[in-house]
C-alpha positions as CSV (number, residue, x, y, z in Angstrom):
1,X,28.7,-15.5,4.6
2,X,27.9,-12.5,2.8
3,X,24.9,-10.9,2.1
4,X,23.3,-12.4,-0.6
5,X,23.1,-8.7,-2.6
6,X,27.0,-8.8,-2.5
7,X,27.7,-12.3,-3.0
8,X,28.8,-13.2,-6.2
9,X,27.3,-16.5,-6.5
10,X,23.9,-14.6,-5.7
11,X,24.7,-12.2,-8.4
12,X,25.3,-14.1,-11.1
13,X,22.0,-15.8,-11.1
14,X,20.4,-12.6,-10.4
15,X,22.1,-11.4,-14.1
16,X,21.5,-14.5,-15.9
17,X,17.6,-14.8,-15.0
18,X,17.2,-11.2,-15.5
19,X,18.8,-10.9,-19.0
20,X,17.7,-14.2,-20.5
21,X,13.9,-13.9,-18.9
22,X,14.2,-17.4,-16.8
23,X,11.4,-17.6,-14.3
24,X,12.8,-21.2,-12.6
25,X,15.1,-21.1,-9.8
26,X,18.5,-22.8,-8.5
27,X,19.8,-23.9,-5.5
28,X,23.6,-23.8,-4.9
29,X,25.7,-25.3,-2.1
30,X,28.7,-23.6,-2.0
31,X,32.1,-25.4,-0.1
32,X,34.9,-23.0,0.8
33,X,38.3,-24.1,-0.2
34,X,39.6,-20.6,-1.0
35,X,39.6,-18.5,1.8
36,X,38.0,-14.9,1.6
37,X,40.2,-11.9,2.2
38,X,43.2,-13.8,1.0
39,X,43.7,-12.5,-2.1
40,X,43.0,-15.2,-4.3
41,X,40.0,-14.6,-6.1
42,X,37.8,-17.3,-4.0
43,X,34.5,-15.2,-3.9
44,X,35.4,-14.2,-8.1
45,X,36.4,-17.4,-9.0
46,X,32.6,-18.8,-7.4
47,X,31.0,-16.3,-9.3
48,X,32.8,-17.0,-12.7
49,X,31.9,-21.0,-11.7
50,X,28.0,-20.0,-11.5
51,X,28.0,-18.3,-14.8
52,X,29.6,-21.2,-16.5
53,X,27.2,-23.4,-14.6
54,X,24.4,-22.1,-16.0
55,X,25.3,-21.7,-19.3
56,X,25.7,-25.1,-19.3
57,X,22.5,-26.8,-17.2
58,X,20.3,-23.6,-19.1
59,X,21.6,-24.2,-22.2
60,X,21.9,-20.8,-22.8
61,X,24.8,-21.2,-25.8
62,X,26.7,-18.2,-24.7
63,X,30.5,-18.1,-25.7
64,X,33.4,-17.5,-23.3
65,X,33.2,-14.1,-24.7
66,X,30.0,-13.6,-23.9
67,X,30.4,-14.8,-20.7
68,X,33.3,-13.0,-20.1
69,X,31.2,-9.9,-20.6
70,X,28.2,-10.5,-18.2
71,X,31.1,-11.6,-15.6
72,X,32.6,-8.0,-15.8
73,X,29.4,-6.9,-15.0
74,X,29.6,-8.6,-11.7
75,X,33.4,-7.8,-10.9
76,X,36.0,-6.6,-12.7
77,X,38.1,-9.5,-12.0
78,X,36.0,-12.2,-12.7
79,X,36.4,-12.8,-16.4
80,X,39.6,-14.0,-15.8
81,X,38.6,-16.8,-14.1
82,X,35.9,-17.8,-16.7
83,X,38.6,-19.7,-18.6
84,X,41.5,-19.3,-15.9
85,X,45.4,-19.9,-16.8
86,X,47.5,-17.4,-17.0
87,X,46.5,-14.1,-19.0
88,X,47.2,-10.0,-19.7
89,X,44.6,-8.0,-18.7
90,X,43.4,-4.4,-19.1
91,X,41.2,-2.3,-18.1
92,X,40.1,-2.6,-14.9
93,X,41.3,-5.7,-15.3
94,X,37.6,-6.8,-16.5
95,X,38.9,-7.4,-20.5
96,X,41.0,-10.2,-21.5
97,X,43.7,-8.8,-23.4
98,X,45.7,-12.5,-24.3
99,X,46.1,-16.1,-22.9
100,X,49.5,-16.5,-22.6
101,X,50.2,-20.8,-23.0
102,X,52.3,-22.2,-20.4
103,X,54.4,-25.2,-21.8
104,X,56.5,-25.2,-18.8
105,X,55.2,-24.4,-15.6
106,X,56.6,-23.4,-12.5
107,X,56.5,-24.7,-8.9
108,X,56.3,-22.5,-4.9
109,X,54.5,-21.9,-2.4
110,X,51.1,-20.4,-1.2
111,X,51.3,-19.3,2.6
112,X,47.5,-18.0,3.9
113,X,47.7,-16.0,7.1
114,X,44.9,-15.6,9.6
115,X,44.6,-11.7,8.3
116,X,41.3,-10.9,6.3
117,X,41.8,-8.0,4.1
118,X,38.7,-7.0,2.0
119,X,39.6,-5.8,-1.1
120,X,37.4,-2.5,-0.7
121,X,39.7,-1.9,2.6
122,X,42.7,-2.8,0.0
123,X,42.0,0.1,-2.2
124,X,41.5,2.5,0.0
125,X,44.3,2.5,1.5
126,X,45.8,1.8,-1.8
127,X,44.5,5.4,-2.8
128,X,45.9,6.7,0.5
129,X,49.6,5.8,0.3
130,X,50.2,6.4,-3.9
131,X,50.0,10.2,-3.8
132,X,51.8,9.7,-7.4
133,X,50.0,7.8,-10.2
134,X,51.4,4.8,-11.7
135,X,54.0,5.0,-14.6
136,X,51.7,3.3,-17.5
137,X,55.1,2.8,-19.5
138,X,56.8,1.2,-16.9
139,X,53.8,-1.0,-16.2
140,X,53.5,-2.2,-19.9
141,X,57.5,-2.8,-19.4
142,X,57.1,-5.5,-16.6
143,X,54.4,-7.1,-18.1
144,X,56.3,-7.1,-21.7
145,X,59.2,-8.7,-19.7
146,X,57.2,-11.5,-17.7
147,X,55.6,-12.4,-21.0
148,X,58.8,-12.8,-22.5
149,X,60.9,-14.9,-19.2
150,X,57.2,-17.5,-19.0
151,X,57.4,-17.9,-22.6
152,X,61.5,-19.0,-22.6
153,X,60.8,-20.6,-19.0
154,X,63.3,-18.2,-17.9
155,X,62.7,-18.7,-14.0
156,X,65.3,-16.0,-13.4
157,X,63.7,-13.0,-15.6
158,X,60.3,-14.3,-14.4
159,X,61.2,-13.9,-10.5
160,X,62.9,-10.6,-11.3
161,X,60.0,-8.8,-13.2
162,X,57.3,-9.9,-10.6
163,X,55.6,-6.5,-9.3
164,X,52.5,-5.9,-7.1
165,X,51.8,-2.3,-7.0
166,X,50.1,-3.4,-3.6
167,X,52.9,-4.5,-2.2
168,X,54.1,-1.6,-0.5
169,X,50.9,-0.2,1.0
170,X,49.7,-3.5,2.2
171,X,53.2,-5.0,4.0
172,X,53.3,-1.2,5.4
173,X,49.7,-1.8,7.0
174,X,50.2,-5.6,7.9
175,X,54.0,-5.3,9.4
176,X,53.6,-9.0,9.8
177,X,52.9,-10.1,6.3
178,X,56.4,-8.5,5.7
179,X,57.6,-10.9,8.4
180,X,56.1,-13.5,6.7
181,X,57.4,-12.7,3.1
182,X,60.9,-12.4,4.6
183,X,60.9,-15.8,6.4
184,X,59.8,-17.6,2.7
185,X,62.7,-15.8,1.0
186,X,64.8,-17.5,4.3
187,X,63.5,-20.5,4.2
188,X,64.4,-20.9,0.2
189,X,62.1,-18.9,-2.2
190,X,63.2,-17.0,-4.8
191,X,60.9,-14.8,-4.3
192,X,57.6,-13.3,-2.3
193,X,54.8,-11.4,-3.1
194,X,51.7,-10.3,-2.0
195,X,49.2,-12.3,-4.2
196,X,46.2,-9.3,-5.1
197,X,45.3,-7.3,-2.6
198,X,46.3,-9.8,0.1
199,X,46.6,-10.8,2.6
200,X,48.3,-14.4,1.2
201,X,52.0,-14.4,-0.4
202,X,53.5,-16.6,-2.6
203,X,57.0,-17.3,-3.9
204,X,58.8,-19.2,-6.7
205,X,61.2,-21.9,-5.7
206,X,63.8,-23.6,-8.3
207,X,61.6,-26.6,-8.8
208,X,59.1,-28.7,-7.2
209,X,61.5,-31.2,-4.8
210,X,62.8,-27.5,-3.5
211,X,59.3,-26.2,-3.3
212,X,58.4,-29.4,-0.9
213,X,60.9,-28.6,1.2
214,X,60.3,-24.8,1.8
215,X,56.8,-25.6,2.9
216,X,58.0,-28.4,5.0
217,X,60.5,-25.3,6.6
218,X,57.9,-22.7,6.9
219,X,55.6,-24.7,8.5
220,X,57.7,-25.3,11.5
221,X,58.5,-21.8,11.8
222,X,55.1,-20.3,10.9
223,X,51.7,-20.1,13.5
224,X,49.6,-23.4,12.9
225,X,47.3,-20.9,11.9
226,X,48.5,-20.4,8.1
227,X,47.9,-22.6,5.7
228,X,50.8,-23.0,3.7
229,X,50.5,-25.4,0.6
230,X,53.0,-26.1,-2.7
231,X,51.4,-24.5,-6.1
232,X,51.8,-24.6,-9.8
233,X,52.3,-21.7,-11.9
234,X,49.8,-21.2,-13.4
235,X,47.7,-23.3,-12.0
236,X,46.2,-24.2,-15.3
237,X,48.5,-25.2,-18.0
């Protein structure tokens, strides 16, 4: 566990009984499902549950908005996950730029290796490998361009506009995650990527039946120690 100072869950109570006065305390149990250093938001996504939590059992009335706002004071990346789904954001990736609606989602698969990455580790060496700074146009053209293939569930556009500016830093650190993302590709994905920072990867598959049967493959060929699982994109419709 982390210490409570950094822990999100912590610090979102901390903000919420600081800026609306509240003397009373909570007690929170937190279960794991979402592993830390995978990439995946687990420790942002508990923080964004806590606000919305609150607001609720305080009655504090707040908006998403609202709430979006004291998240980004806790993380830059938790007001995504105060309403979740699939979204364009800016910034630091702290403001909600559009909600892009999903009518038809697609299907792959999540692999998890046993490699922690911190996302403060993932940044640095970020910073260390990109002496050149990102092309802004270019950036605004991939997202233009997976807006567009989601919106005409064009799984082909989708899988070729898919970019993680990580990517090459992070498989270049972790030569086995690249081992990883080329055994997916192998075993059927369209795709693989390094989801965040990392240190998980997912890939698109041509359907769900398909996306079954990549897991089933991978997880005779991967260590018993990754989790690999079948996911939804997004993973709220």
């Amino acid at each position: 566990m982390p210490d409570k100072q950094d822990d999100t869950c912590y610090k979102a109570i901390s903000l919420i009984k600081e800026n609306f006065k509240i003397s009373k305390g909570i007690k929170i149990k937190v279960i794991k499902s979402i592993p830390a250093g995978a990439g995946l938001g687990g420790g942002s996504s508990n923080g964004a549950t806590v606000l919305k939590i609150l607001n609720n059992i305080w009655k504090l009335g707040l908006s998403q908005t609202q709430l979006e706002k004291i998240a980004s004071k806790i993380g830059v990346d938790l007001p995504f996950f105060i309403s979740g789904g699939m979204k364009i954001m800016r910034g630091k990736g702290d403001i909600v730029e559009e909600k892009i609606i999903v009518k038809s989602p697609f299907f792959g698969v999540l692999v998890v290796p046993s490699i922690h990455i911190s996302s403060s580790f993932a940044y640095k060496v970020f910073d260390e490998y990109n002496r050149l700074n990102l092309q802004t146009n270019k950036l605004k053209q991939t997202i233009y361009k997976l807006k567009n293939a989601i919106l005409k569930g064009d799984m082909v556009k989708f899988v070729e506009s898919i970019r993680n500016d990580f990517e090459d830093c992070i498989l270049n650190y972790y030569p086995a995650l690249n081992e990883i993302k080329n055994l997916m590709i192998q075993c059927g994905c369209l795709n693989a990527n390094i989801s965040g920072s990392g240190s998980s990867l997912w890939g698109i598959c041509l359907n769900e039946v398909e996306a079954e049967l990549v897991v089933r493959k991978l997880k005779k060929k991967l260590p018993l120690s990754c989790i690999t699982k079948k996911i939804m994109f997004p993973a709220f419709c």
